[in-house]
N, C-alpha and C positions, 0 to 999 in steps of 0.2 A: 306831134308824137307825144302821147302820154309817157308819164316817167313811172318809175317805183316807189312807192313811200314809204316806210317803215311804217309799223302801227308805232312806234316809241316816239312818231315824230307828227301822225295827229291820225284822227281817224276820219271815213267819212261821212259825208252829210246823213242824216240820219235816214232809210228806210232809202237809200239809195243804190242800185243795184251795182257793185264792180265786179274787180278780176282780183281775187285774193290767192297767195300763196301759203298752203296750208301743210302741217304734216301732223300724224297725230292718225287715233282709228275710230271712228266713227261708229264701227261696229263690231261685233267681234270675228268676223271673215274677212274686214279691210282693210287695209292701213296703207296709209297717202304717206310721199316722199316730196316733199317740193312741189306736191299737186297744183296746178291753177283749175279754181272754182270757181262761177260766178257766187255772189255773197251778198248779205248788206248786214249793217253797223245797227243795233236798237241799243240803245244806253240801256235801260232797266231788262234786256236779255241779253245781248252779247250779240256777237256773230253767230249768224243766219245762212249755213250752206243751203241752198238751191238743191242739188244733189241730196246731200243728206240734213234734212230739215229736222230732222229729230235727236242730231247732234250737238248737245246743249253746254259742250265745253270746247268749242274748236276755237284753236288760237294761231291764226295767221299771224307771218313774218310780217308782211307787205300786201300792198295793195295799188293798185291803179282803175282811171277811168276808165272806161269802156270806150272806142270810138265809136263816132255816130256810123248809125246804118247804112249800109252800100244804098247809093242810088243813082240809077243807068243814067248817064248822060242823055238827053231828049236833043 
């Protein structure tokens, strides 16, 4: 089971997709409360919502891995 990490305590791998916990408005009709978005980390941009890619100052609490993909038992 993945845990939660604060961004205060590291962030992650670079151009990696996670689960971030975000709040903050992205645009001016939205605003996220403890939202979970997938995300990824680019040092020279910042965080990268998936949803709203064109939100160039979102600052997630936390974040976690993704787990791997469902796959049917054979």
């Amino acid at each position: 089971m993945h845990k939660w990490i604060s961004v205060k305590d590291g962030l992650p791998d670079t151009d990696r997709c996670v689960l971030a916990q975000v709040s903050g408005r992205p645009n001016d009709r939205v605003e996220l409360v403890d939202a979970l978005q997938i995300a990824s980390y680019l040092p020279e941009d910042g965080w990268m919502l998936e949803e709203y890619p064109m939100w160039i100052d979102a600052n997630p609490v936390a974040w976690m891995e993704l787990p791997e993909p469902y796959k049917e038992e054979s």
